[in-house]
MARPASE-37165 format. One record per residue (C-alpha): z, y, x. Coordinates in Angstrom, 2 decimals. Layout:
% residues N
<r w="Z" v="Y" u="X"/>
...
% end
This chain:
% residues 128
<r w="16.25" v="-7.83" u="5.95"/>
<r w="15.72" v="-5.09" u="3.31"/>
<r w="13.04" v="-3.90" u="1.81"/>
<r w="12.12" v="-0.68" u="0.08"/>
<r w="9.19" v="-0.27" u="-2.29"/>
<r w="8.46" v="2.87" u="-3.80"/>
<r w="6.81" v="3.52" u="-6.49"/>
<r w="5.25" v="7.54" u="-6.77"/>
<r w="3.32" v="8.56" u="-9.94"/>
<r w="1.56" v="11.81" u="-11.36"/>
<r w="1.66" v="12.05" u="-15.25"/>
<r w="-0.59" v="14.96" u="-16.64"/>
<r w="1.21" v="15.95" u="-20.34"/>
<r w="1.57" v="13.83" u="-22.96"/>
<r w="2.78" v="15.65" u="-25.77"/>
<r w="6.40" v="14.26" u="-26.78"/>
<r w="5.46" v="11.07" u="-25.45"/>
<r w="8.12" v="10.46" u="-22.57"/>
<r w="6.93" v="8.64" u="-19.63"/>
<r w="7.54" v="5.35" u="-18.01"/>
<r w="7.49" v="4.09" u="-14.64"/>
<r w="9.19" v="0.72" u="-13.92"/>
<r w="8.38" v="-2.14" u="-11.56"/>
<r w="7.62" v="-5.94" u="-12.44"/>
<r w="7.46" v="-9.16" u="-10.31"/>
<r w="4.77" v="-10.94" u="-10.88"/>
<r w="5.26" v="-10.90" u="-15.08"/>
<r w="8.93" v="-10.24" u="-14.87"/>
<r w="10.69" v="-7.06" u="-15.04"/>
<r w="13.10" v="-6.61" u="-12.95"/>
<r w="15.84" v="-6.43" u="-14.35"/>
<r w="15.34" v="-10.04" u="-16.15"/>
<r w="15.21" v="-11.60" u="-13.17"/>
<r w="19.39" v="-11.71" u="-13.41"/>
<r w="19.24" v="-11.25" u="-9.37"/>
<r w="21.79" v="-9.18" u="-8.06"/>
<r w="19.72" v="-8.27" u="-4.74"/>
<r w="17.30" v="-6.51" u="-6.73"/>
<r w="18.22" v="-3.26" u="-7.33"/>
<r w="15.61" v="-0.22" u="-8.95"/>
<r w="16.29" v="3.15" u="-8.83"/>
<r w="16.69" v="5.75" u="-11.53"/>
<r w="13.78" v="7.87" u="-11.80"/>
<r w="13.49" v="10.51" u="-9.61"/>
<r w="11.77" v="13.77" u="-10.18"/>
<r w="9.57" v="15.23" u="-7.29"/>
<r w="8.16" v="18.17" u="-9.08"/>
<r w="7.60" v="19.34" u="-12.37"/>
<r w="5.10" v="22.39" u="-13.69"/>
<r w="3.42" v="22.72" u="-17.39"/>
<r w="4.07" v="19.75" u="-18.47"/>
<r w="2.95" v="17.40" u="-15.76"/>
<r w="5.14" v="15.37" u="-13.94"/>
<r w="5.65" v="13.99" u="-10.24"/>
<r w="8.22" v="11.42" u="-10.24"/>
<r w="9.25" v="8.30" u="-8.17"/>
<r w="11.44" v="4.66" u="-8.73"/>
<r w="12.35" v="2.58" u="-6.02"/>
<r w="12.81" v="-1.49" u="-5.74"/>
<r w="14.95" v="-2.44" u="-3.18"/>
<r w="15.44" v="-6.10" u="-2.18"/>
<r w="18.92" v="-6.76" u="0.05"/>
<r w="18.59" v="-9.70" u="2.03"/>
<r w="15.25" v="-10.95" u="1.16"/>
<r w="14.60" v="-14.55" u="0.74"/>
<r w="11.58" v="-17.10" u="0.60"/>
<r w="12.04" v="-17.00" u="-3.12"/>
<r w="11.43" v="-12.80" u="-3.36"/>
<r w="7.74" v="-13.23" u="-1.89"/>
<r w="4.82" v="-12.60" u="-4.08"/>
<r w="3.67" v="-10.28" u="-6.12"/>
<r w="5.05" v="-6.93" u="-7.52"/>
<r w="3.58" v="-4.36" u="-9.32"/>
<r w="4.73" v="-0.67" u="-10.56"/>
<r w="3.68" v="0.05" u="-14.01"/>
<r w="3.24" v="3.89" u="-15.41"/>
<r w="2.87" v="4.67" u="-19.22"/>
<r w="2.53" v="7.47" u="-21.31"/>
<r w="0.75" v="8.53" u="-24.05"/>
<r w="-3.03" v="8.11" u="-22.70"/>
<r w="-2.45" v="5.11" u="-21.34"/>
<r w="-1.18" v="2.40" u="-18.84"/>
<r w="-2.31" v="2.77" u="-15.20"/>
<r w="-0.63" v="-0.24" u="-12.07"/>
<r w="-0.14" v="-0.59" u="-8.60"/>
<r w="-0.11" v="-3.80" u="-6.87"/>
<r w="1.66" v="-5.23" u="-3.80"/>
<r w="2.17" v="-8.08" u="-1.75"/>
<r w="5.10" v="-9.55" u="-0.46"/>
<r w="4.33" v="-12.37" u="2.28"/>
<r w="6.17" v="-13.91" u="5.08"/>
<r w="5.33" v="-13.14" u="8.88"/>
<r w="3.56" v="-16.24" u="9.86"/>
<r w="5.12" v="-17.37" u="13.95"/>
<r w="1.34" v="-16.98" u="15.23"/>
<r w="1.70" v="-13.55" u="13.99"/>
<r w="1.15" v="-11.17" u="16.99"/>
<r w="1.95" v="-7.49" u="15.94"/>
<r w="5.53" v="-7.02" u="16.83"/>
<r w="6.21" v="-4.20" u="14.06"/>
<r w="7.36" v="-4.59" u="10.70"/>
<r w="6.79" v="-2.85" u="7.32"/>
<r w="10.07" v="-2.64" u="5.40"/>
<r w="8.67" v="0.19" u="3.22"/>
<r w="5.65" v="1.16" u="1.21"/>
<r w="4.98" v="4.09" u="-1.22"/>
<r w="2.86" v="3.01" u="-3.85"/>
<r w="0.83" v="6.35" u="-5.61"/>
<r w="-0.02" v="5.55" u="-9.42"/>
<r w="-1.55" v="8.29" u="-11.67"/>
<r w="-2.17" v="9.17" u="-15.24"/>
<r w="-4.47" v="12.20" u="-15.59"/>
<r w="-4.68" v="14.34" u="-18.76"/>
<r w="-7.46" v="12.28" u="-20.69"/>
<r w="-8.01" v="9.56" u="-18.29"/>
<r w="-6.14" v="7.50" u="-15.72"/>
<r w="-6.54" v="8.10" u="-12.56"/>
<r w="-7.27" v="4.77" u="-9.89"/>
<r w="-4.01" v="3.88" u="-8.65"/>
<r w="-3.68" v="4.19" u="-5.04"/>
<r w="-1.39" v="2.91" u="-2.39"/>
<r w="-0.78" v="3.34" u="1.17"/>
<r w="0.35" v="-0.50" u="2.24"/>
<r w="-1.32" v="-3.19" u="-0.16"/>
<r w="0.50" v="-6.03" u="1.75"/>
<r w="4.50" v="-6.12" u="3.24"/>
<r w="4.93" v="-8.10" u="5.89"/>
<r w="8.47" v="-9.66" u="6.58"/>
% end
């Protein structure tokens, strides 16, 4: 099956300093993990006003395989600092009795003016 993750952060201004949102696996960024199921998104951006920024990257995983569970994080940056978000990719146990799955999850990461905000998210844990 595939999965989704998305990754939605507010940047308060940073001068010239662009910023960054990218995802990692465990302490791998995606894209050297040389795995052609992986695919991330070009940033997207949700809204825009003085300065400050709303914008959004997605990971999705085709196919996912015993090998893709574990941990992934989404990583903002700009000039005051580095904020994460962290989530958990596990695999249904067969004792499991909710019938529903989560294929998606929006992760919310901030970075306020002077300090970062907590990053938040709505699903901490995927099951598959």
């Amino acid at each position: 099956s595939q999965v989704n993750l998305t990754c939605q952060a507010f940047f308060g201004f940073a001068g010239e300093v662009s910023p960054l949102i990218y995802w990692m696996k465990g302490e791998k960024f995606i894209e050297d993990l040389d795995v052609e199921r992986f695919r991330e998104s070009d940033i997207k951006l949700i809204r825009e006003h003085l300065g400050e920024q709303e914008v959004s990257i997605t990971l999705t995983i085709d196919s996912v395989e015993e090998a893709d569970l574990g941990n992934y994080s989404c990583f903002v940056e700009n000039g005051n600092g580095r904020r994460q978000a962290n989530i958990q990719l596990t695999k249904r146990s067969r004792t499991h009795t909710h019938t529903h799955t989560h294929n998606s999850s929006l992760l919310r990461v901030g970075l306020e003016k002077i300090l970062p905000k907590k990053a938040e998210f709505s699903l901490k844990t995927i099951i598959i």
